[in-house]
C-alpha positions as CSV (number, residue, x, y, z in Angstrom):
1,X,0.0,0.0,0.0
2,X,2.4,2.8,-1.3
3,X,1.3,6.5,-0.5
4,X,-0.2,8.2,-3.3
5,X,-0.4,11.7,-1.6
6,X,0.2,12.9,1.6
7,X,-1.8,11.8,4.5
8,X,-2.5,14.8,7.0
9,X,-3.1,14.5,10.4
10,X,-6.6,15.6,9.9
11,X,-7.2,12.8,8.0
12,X,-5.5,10.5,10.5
13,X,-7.9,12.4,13.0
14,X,-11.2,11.8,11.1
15,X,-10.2,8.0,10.8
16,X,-9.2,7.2,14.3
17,X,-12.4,9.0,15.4
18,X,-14.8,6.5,12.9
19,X,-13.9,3.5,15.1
20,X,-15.8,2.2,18.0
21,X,-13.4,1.4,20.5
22,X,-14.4,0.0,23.5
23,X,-12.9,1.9,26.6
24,X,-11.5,-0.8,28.8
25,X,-11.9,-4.5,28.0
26,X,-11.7,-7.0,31.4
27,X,-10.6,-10.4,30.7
28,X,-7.8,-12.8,31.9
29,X,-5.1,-11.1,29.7
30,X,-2.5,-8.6,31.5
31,X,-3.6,-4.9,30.2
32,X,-0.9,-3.4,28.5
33,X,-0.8,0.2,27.0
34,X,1.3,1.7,24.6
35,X,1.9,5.0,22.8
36,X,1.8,5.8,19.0
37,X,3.7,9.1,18.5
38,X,3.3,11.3,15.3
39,X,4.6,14.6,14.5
40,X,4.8,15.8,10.8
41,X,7.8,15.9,8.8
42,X,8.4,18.0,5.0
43,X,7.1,14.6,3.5
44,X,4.4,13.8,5.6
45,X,3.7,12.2,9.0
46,X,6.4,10.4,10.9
47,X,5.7,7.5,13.7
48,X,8.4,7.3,16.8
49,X,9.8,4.1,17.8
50,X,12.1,3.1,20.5
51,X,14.6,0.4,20.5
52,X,14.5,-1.9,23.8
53,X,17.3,-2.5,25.5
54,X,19.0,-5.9,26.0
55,X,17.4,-7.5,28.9
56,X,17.5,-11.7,29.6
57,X,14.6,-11.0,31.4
58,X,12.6,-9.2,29.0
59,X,10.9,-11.1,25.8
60,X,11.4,-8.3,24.0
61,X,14.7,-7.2,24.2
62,X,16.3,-5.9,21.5
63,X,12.8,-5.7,20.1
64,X,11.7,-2.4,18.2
65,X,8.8,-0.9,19.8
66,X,6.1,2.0,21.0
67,X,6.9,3.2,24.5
68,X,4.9,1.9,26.9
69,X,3.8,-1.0,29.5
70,X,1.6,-2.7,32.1
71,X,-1.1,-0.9,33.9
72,X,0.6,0.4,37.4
73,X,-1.6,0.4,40.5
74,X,-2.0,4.6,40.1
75,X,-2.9,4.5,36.6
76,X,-6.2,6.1,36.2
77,X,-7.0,4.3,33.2
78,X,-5.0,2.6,29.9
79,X,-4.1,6.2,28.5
80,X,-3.1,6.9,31.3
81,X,-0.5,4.0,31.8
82,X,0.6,4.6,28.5
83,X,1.3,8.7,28.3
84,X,2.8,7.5,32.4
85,X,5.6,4.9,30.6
86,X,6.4,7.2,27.8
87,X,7.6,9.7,30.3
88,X,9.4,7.5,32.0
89,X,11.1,5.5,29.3
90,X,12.0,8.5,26.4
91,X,11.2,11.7,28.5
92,X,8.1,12.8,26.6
93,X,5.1,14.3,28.2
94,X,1.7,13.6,25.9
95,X,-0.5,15.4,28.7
96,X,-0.5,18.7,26.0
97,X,-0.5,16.6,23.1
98,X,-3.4,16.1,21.1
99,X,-4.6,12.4,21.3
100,X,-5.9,11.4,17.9
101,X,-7.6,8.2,18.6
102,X,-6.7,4.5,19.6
103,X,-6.5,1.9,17.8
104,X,-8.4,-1.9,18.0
105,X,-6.4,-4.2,21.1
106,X,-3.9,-6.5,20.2
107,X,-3.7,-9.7,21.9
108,X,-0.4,-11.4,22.4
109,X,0.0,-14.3,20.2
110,X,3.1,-15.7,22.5
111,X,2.0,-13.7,26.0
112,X,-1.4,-13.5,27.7
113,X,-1.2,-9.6,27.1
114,X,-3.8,-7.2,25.6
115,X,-2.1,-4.5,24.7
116,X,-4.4,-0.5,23.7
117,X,-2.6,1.5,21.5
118,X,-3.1,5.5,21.7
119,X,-2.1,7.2,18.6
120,X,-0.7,10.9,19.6
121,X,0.0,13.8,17.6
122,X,2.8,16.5,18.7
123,X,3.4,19.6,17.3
124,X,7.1,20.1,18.5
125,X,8.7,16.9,19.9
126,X,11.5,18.1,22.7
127,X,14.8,16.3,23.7
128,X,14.6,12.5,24.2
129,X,15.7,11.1,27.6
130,X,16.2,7.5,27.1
131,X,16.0,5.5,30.6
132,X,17.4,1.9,31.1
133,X,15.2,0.2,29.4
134,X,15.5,1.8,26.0
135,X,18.8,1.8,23.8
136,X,17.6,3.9,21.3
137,X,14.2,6.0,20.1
138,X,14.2,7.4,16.3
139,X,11.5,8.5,13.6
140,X,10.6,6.6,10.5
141,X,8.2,8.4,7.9
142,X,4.9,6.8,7.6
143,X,5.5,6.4,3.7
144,X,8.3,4.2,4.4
145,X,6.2,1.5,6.9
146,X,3.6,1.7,4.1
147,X,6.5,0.4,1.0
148,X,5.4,-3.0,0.2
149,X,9.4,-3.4,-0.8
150,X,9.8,-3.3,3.0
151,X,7.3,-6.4,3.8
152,X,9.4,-9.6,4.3
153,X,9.4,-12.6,6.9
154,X,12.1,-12.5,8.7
155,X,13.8,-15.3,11.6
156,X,13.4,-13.3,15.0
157,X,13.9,-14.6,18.3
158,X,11.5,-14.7,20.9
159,X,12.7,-15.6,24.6
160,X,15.5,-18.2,23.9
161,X,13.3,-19.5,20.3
162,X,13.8,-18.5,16.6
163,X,10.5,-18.2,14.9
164,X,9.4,-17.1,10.9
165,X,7.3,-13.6,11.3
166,X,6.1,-11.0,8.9
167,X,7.8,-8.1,9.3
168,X,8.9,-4.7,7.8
169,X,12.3,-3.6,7.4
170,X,13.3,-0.5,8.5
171,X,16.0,2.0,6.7
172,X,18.2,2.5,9.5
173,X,21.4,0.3,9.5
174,X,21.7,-2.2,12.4
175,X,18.3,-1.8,13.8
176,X,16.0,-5.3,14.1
177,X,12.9,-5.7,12.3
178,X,9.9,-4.0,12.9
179,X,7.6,-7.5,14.0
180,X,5.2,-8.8,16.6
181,X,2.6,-6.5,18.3
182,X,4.2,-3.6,17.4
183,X,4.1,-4.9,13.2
184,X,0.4,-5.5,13.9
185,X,-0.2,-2.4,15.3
186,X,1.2,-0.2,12.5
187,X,-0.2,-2.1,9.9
188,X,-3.9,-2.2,11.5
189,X,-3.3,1.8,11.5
190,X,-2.0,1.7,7.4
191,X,-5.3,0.1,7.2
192,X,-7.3,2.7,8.9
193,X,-5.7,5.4,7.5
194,X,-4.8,4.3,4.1
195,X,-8.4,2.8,3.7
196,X,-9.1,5.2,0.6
197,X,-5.7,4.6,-1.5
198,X,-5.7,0.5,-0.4
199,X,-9.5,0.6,-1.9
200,X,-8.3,2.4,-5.4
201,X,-5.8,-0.1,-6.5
202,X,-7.9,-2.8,-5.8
């Protein structure tokens, strides 16, 4: 689904706002809430990712990522948890940015976790302060998660196992693969956003 114009955050911001998300979901998966950063760049919209540190203890390590996490006992609710761990982990406050939307859940195909995604739009993004469980945090261009070029499977490990997973290659030498909940996440967004331009070339 390559871009054929520009998507604008308005148009992100009519989409998100079409869906009928549901605002908490009980059930016997771990609540987990992340954030989807935008801000917009001379070609178009741009999404933030961080890079996880390397952890034995976390399944993820290493992984590329939205900031975010579990639902803390002070959380008020699962925006909450998520605009809480991006502070924490990269240093960026989303209590004056504008939130956009969310997108559907995931659920963990590996872990019993549900994780919410809130997709949040920043006019003017500050210095990132990375914390010790991030290596790195970077921007890639919303055009570039949409190239189908970039869409291959790729041999990941998970905890200690190497498994075959779609996944999107990203153009920044020596970073992972963009794969797992976070892959599903961005191209469940492509969907909802792109829905106009997938639906003219088919």
């Amino acid at each position: 689904m390559p871009l054929k114009t520009m998507v604008t955050i308005a148009q992100i911001r009519d989409r998100l706002a079409a869906l009928d998300i549901q605002e908490q979901v009980v059930d016997h998966l771990a609540p987990t809430a992340v954030a989807m950063i935008l801000r917009m760049e001379p070609a178009g919209p741009a999404v933030f990712f961080i890079e996880r540190a390397i952890d034995d203890r976390d399944p993820w390590s290493g992984n590329i990522g939205f900031p975010g996490g579990r639902v803390g006992p002070g959380d008020r609710d699962l925006s909450h948890t998520a605009e809480r761990e991006t502070m924490e982990e990269v240093g960026i406050a989303l209590a004056g940015a504008e939130r956009l939307g969310r997108l559907p859940d995931i659920v963990g195909a590996h872990l019993p976790v549900r994780v919410a995604c809130f997709v949040y739009f920043l006019a003017s993004v500050g210095p990132v302060t990375l914390n010790a469980e991030v290596n790195d945090a970077f921007w890639v261009p919303l055009a570039v998660l949409a190239d189908p070029a970039r869409q291959l499977t790729a041999q990941v490990d998970f905890a200690g196992d190497v498994i075959a997973a779609p996944a999107i290659c990203l153009p920044l030498a020596g970073k992972a693969v963009l794969w797992g909940i976070t892959y599903r996440l961005v191209n469940q967004f492509l969907d909802i956003v792109l829905a106009d331009q997938v639906r003219e070339e088919q």
